[in-house]
PDB file of N, CA, C and O in Angstrom:
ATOM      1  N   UNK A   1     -13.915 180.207  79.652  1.00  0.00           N
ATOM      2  CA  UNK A   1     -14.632 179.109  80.275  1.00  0.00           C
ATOM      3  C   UNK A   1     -13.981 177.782  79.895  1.00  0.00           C
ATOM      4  O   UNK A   1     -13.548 177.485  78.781  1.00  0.00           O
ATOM      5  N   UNK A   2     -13.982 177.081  80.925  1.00  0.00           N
ATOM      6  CA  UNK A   2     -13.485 175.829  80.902  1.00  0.00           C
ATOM      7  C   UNK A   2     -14.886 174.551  80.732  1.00  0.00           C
ATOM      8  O   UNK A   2     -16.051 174.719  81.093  1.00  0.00           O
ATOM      9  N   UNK A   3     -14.452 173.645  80.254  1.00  0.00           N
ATOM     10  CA  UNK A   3     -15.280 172.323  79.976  1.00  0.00           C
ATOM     11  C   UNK A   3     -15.060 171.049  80.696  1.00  0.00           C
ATOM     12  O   UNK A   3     -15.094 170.217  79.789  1.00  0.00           O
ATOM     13  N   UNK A   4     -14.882 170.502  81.663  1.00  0.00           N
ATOM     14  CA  UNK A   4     -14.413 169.040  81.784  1.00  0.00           C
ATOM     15  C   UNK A   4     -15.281 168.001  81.565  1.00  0.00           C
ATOM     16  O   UNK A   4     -16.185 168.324  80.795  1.00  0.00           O
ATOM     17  N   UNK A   5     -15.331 166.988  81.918  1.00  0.00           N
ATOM     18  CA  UNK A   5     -15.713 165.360  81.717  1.00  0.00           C
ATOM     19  C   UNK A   5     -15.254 164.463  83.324  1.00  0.00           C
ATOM     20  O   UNK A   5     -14.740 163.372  83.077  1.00  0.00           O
ATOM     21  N   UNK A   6     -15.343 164.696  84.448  1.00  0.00           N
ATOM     22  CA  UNK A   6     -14.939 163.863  85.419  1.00  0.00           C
ATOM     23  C   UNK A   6     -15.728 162.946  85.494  1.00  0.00           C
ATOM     24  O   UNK A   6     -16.944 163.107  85.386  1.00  0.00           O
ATOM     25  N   UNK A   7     -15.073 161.656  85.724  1.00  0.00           N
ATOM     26  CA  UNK A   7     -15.514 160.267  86.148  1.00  0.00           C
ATOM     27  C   UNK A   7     -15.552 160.533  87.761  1.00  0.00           C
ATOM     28  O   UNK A   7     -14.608 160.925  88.447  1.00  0.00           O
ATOM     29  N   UNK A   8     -17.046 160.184  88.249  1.00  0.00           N
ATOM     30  CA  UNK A   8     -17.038 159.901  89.701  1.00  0.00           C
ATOM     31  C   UNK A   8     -17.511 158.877  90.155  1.00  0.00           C
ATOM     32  O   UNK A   8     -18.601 158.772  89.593  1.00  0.00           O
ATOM     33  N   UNK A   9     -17.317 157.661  91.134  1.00  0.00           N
ATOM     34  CA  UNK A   9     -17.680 157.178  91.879  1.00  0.00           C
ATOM     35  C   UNK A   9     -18.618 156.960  92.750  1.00  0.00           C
ATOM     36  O   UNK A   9     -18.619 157.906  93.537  1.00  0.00           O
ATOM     37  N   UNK A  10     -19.589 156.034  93.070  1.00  0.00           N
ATOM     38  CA  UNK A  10     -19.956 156.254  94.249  1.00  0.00           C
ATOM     39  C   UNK A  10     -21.388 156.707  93.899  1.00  0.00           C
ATOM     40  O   UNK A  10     -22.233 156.397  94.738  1.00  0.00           O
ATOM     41  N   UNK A  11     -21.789 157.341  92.884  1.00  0.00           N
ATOM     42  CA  UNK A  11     -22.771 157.995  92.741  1.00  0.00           C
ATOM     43  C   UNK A  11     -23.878 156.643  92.276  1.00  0.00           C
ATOM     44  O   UNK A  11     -23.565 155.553  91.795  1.00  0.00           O
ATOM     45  N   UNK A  12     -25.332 157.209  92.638  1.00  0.00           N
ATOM     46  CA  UNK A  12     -26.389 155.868  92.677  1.00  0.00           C
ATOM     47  C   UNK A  12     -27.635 156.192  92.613  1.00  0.00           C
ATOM     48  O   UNK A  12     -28.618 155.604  92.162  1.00  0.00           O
ATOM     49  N   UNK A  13     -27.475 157.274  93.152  1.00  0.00           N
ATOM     50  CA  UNK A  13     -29.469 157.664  92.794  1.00  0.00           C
ATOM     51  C   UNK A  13     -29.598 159.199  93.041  1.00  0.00           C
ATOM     52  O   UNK A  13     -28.703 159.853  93.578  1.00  0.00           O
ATOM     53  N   UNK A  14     -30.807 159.738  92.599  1.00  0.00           N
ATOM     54  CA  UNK A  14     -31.055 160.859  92.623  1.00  0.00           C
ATOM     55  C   UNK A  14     -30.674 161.534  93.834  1.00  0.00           C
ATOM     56  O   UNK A  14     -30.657 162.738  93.580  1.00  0.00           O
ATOM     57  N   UNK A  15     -30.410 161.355  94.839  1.00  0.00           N
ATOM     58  CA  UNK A  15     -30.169 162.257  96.330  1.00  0.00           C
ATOM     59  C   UNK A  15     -28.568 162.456  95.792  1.00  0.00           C
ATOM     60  O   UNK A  15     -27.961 163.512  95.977  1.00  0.00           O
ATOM     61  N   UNK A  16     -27.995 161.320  95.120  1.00  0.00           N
ATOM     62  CA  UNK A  16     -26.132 161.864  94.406  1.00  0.00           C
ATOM     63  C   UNK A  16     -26.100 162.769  93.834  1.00  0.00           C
ATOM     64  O   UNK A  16     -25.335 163.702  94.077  1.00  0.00           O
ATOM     65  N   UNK A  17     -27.318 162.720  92.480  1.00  0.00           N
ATOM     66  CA  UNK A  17     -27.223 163.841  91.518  1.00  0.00           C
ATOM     67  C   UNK A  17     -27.613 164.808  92.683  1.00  0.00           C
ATOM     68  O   UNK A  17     -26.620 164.714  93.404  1.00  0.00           O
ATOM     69  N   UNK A  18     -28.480 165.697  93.311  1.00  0.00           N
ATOM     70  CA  UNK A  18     -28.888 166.235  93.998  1.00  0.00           C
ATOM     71  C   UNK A  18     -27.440 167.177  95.279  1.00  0.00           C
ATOM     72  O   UNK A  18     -27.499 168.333  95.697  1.00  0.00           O
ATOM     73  N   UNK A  19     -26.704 166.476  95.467  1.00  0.00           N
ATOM     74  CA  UNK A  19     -25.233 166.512  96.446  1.00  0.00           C
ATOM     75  C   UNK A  19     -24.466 166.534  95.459  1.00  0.00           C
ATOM     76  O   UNK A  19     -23.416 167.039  95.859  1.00  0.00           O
ATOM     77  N   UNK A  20     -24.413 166.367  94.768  1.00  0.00           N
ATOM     78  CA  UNK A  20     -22.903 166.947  93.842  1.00  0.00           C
ATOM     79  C   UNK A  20     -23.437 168.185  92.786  1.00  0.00           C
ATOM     80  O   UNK A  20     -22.814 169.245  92.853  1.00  0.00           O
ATOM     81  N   UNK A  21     -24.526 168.090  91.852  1.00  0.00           N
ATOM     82  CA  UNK A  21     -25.146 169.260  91.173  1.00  0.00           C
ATOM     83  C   UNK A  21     -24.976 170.842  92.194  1.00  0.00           C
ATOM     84  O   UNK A  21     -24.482 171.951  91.990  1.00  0.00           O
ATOM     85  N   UNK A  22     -25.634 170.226  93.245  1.00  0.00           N
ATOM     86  CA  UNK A  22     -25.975 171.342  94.303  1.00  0.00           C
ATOM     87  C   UNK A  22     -24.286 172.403  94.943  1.00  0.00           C
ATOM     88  O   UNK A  22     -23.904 173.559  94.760  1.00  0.00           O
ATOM     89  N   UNK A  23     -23.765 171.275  95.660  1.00  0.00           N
ATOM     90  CA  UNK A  23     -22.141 171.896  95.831  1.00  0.00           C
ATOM     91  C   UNK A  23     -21.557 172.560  94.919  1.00  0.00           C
ATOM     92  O   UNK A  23     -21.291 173.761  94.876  1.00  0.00           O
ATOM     93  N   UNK A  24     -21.327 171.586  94.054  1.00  0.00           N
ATOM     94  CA  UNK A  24     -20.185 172.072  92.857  1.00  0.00           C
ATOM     95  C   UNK A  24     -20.907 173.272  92.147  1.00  0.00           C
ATOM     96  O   UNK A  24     -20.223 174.201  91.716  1.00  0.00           O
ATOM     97  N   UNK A  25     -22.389 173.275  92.005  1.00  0.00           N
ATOM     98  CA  UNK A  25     -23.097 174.796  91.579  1.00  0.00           C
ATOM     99  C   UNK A  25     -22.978 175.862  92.374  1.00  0.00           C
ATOM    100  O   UNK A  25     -23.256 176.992  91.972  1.00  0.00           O
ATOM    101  N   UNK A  26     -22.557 175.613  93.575  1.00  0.00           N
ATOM    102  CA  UNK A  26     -22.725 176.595  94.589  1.00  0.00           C
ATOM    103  C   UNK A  26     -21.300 177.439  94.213  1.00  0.00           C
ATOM    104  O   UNK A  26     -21.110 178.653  94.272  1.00  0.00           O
ATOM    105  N   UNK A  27     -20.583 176.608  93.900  1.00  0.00           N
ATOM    106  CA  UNK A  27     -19.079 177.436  93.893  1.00  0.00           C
ATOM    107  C   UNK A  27     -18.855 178.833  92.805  1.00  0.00           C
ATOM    108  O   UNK A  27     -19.322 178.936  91.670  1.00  0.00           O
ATOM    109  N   UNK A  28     -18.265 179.527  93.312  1.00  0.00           N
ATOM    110  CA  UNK A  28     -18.179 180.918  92.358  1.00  0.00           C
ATOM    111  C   UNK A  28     -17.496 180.648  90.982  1.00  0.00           C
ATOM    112  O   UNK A  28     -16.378 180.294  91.356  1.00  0.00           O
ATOM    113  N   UNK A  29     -17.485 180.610  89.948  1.00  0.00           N
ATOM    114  CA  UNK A  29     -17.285 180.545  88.864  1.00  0.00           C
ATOM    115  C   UNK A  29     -17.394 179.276  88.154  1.00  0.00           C
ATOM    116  O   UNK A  29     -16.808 178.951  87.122  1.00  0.00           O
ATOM    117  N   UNK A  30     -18.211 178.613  88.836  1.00  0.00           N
ATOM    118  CA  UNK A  30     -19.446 177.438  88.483  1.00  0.00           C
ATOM    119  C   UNK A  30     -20.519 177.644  87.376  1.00  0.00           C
ATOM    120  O   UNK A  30     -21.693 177.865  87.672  1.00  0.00           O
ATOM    121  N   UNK A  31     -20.003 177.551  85.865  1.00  0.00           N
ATOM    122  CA  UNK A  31     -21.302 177.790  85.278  1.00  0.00           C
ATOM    123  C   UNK A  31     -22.619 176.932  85.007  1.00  0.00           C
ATOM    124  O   UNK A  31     -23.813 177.190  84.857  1.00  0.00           O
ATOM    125  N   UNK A  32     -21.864 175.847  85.017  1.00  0.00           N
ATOM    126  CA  UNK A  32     -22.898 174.713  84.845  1.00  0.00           C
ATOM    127  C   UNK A  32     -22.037 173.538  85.244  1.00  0.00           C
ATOM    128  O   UNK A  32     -20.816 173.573  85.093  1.00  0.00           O
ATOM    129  N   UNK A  33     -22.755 172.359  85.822  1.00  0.00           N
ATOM    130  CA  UNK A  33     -23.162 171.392  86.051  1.00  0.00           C
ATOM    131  C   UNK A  33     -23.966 170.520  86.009  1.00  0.00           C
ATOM    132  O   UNK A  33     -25.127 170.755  86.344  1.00  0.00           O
ATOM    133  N   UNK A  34     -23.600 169.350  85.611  1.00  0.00           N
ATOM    134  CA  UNK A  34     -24.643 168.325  85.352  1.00  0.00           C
ATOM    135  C   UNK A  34     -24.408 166.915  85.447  1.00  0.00           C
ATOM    136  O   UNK A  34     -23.774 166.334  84.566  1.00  0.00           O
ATOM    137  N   UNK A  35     -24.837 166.360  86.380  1.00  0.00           N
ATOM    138  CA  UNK A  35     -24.751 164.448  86.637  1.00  0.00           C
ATOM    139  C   UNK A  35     -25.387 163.893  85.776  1.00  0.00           C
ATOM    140  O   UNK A  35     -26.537 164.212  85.475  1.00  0.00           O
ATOM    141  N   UNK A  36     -24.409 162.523  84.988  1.00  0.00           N
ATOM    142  CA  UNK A  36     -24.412 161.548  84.039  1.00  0.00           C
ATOM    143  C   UNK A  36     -24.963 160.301  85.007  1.00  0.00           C
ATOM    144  O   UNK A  36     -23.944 159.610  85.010  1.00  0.00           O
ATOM    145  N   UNK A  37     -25.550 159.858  85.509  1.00  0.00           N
ATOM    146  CA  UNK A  37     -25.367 158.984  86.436  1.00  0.00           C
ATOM    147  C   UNK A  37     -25.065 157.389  86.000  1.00  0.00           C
ATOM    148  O   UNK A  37     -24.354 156.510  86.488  1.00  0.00           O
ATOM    149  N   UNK A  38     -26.198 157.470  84.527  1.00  0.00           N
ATOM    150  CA  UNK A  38     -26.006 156.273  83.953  1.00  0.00           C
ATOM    151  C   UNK A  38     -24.552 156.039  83.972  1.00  0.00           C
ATOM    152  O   UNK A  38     -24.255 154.961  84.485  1.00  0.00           O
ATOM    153  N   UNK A  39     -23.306 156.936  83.446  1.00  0.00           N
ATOM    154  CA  UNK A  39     -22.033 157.070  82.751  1.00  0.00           C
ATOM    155  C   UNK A  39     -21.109 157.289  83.975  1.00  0.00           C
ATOM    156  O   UNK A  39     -19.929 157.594  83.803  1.00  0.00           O
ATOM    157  N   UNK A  40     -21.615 157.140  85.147  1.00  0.00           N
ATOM    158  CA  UNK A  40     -20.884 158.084  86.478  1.00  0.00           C
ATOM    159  C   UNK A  40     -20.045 158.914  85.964  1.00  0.00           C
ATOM    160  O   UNK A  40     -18.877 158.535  86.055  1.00  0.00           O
ATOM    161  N   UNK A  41     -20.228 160.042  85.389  1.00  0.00           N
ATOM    162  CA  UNK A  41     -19.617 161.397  85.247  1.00  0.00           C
ATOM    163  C   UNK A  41     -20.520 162.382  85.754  1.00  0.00           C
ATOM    164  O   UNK A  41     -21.640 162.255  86.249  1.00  0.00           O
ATOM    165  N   UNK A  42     -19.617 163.668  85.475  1.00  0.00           N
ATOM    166  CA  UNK A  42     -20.623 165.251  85.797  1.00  0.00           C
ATOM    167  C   UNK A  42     -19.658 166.156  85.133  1.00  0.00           C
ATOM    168  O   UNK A  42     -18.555 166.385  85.630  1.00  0.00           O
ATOM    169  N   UNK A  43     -20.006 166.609  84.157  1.00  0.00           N
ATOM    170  CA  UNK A  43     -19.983 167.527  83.559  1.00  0.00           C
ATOM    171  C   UNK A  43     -19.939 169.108  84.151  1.00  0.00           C
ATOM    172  O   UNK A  43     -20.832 169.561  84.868  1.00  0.00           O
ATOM    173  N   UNK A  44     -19.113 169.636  83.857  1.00  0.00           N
ATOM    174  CA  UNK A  44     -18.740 170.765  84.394  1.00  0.00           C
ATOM    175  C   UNK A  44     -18.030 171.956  83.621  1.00  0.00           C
ATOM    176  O   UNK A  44     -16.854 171.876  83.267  1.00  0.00           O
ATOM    177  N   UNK A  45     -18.848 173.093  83.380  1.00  0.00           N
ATOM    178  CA  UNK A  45     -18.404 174.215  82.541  1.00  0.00           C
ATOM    179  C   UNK A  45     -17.852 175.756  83.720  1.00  0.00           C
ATOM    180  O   UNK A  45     -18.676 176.585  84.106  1.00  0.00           O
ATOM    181  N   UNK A  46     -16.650 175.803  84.018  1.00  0.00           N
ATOM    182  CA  UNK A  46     -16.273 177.021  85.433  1.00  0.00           C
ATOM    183  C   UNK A  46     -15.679 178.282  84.527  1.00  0.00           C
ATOM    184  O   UNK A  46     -15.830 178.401  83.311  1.00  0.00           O
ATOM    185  N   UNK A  47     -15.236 178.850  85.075  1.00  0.00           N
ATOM    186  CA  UNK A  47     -14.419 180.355  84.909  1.00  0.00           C
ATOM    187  C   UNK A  47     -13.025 179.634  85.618  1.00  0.00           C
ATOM    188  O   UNK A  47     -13.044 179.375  86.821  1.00  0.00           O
ATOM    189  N   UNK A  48     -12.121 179.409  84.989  1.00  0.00           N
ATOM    190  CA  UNK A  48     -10.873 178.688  85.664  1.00  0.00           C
ATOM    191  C   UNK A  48      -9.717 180.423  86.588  1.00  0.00           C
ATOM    192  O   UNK A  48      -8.647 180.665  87.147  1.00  0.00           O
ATOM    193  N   UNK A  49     -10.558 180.861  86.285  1.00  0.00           N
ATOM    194  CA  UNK A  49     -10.154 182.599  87.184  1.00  0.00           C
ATOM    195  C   UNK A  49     -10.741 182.899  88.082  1.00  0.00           C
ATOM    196  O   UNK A  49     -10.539 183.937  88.712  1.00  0.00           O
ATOM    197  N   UNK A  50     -11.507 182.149  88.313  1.00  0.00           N
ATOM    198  CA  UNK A  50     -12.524 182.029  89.489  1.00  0.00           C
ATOM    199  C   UNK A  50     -12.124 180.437  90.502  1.00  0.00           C
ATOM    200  O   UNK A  50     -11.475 180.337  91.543  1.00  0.00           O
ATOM    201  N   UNK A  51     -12.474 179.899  90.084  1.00  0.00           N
ATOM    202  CA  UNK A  51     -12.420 178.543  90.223  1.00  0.00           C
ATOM    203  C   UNK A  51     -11.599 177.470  89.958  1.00  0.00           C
ATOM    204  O   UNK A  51     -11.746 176.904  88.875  1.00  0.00           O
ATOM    205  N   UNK A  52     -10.669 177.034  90.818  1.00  0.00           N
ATOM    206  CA  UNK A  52      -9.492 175.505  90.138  1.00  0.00           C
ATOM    207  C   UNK A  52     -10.671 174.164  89.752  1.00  0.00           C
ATOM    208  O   UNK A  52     -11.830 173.967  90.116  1.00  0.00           O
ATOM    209  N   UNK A  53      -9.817 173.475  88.932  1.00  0.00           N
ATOM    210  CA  UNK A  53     -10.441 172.272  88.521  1.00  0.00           C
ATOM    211  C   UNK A  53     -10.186 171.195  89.896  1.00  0.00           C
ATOM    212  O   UNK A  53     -10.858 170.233  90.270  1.00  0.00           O
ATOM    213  N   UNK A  54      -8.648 171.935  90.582  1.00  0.00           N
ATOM    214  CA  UNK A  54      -8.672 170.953  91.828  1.00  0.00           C
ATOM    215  C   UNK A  54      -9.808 171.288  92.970  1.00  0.00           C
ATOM    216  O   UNK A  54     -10.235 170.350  93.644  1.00  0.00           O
ATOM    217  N   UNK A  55     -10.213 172.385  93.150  1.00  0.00           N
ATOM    218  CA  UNK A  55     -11.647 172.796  94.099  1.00  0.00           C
ATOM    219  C   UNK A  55     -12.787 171.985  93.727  1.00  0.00           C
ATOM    220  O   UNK A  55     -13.322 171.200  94.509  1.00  0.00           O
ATOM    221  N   UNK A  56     -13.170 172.181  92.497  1.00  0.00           N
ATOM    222  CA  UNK A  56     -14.400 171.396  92.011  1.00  0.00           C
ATOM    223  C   UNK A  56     -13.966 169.608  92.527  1.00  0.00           C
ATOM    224  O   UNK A  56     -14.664 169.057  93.378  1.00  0.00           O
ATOM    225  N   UNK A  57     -13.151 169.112  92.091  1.00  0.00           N
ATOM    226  CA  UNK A  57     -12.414 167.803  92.484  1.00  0.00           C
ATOM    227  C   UNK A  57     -12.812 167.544  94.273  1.00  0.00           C
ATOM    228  O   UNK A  57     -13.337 166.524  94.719  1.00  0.00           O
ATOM    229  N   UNK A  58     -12.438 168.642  95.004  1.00  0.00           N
ATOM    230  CA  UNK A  58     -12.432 168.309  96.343  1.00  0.00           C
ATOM    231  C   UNK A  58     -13.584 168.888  97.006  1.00  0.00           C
ATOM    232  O   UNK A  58     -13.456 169.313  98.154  1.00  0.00           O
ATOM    233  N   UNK A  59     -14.862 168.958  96.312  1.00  0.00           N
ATOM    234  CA  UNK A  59     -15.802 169.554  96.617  1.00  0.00           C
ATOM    235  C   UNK A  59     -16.677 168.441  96.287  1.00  0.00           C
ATOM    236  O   UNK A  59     -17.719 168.372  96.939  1.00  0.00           O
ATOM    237  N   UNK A  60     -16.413 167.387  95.230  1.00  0.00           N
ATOM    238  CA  UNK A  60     -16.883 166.611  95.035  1.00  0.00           C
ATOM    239  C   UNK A  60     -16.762 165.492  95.806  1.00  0.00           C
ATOM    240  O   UNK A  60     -17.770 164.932  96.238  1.00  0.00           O
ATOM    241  N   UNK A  61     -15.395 164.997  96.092  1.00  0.00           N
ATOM    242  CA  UNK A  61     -14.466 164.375  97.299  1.00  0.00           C
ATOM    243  C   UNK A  61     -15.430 164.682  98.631  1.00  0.00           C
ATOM    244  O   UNK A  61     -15.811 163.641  99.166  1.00  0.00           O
ATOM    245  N   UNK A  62     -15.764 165.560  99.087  1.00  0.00           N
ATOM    246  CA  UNK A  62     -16.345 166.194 100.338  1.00  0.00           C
ATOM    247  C   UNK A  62     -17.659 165.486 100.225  1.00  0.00           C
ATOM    248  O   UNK A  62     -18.294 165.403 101.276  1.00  0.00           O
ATOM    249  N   UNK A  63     -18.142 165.004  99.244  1.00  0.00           N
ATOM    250  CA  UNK A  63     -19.560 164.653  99.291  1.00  0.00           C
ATOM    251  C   UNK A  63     -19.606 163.505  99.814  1.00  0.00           C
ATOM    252  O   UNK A  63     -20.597 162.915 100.245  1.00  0.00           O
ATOM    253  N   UNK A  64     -18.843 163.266  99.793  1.00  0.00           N
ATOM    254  CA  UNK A  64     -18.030 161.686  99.517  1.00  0.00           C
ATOM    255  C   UNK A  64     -18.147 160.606  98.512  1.00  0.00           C
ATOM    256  O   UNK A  64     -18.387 159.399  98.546  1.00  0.00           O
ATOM    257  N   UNK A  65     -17.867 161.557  97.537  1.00  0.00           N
ATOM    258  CA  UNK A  65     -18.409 160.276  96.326  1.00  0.00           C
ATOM    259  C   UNK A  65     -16.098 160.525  95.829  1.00  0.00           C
ATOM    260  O   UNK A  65     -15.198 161.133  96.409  1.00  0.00           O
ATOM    261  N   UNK A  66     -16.120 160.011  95.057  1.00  0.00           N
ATOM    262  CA  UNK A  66     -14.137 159.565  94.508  1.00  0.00           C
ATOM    263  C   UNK A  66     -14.296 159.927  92.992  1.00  0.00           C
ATOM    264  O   UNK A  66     -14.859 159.262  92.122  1.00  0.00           O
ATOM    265  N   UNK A  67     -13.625 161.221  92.875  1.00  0.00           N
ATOM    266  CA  UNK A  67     -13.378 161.775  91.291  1.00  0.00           C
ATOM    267  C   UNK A  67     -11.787 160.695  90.858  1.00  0.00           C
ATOM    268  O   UNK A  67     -10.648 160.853  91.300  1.00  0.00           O
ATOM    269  N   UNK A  68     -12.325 159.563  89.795  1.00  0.00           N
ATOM    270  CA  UNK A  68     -11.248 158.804  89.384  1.00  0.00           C
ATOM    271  C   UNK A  68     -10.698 159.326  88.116  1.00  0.00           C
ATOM    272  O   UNK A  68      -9.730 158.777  87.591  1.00  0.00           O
TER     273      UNK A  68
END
């Protein structure tokens, strides 16, 4: 299992946490997730054998919020 720390963008109120928690959980080797909102990050624990760190990235991208 993998751990990251992404800085995202864009994010502002609960319907953000809600669209990025939700996607990026949906993905297969997604163990956890969780929006910082105060910190604009989200936290993210995957199976990197399952899952790229660049998928989670462009899944987040898709929401339209900007992983900096």
């Amino acid at each position: 299992m993998q751990n990251v720390t992404l800085n995202v963008q864009g994010m502002s109120c609960g319907h953000c946490v809600k669209a990025v928690e939700g996607s990026v959980g949906e993905l297969a080797g997604v163990n956890e997730v969780k929006v910082i909102l105060a910190d604009a990050q989200v936290e993210v624990v995957f199976d990197e054998s399952q899952v790229s760190l660049e998928q989670i990235k462009e899944t987040i991208d898709d929401q339209g919020y900007d992983v900096v």
